[in-house]
C-alpha positions in Angstrom: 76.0 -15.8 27.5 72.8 -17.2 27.8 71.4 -17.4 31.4 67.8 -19.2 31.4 67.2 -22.6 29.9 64.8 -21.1 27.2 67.4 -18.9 26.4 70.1 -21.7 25.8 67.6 -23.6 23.8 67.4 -20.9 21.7 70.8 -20.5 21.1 70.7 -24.3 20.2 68.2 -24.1 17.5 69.7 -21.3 16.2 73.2 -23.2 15.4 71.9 -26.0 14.0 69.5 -23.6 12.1 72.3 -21.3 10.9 74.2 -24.7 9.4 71.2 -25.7 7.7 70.6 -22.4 6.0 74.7 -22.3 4.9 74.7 -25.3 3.6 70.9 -24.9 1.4 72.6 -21.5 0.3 75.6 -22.8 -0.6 74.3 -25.9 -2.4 72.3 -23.3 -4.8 75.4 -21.5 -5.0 77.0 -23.8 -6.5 74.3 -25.2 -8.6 73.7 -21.9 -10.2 77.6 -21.3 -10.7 77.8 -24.5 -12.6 75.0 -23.2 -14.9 76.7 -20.3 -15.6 80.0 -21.9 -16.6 78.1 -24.1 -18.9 76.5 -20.5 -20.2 79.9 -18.8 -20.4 81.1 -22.0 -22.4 78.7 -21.3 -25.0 77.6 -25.6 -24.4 74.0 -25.4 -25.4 73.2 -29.0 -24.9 74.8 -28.8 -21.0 73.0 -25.5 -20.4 69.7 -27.1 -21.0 70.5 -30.0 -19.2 71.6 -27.8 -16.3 68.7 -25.6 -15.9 65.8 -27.9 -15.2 68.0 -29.0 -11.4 68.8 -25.4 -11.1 65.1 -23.5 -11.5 64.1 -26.2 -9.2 66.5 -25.7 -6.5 65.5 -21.9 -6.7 61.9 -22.4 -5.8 62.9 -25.0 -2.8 65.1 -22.5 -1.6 62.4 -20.0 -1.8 59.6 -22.5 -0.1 62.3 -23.1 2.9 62.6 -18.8 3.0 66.4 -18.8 1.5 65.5 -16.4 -0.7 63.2 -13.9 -1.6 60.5 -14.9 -4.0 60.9 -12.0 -6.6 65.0 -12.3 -6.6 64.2 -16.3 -7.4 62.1 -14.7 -10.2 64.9 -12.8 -11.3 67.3 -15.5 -11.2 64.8 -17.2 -13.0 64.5 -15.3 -15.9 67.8 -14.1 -16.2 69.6 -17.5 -16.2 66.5 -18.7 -19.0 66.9 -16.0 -21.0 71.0 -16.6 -21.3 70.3 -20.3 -22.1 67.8 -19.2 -24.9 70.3 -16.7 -26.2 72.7 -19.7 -26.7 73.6 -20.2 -30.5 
């Protein structure tokens, strides 16, 4: 347990900071997930309407450090190149 007051403070920030990050990550989670079903249902049309939001959310999660810029890439491409496959 924390002992000096900077020391608590830290451990303050560091809560609220933790539930901040969990909920960003799981709020792109989900987002991307919901892409993916559209994908996996072969629904061009909601695939396309789903992937504007979703390459969006990436890059805010990368601006607030959530993830890595070259895995948002990745995601990036891969989740493009699955809705362009789309028949």
């Amino acid at each position: 347990m924390a002992n000096h007051q900077s020391a608590k403070k830290r451990m303050r920030q560091n809560v609220k900071r933790r539930a901040r990050n969990r909920s960003n990550r799981s709020r792109l989670r989900t987002q991307i997930k919901k892409l993916r079903e559209a994908i996996a249902a072969n629904d061009k049309k909601q695939s396309q309407a789903e992937l504007v939001p979703t390459i969006s959310l990436i890059d805010k999660m990368v601006n607030k450090k959530i993830l890595h810029q070259n895995t948002a890439a990745r995601y990036k491409s891969r989740l493009t190149k699955h809705v362009n496959n789309l028949a």
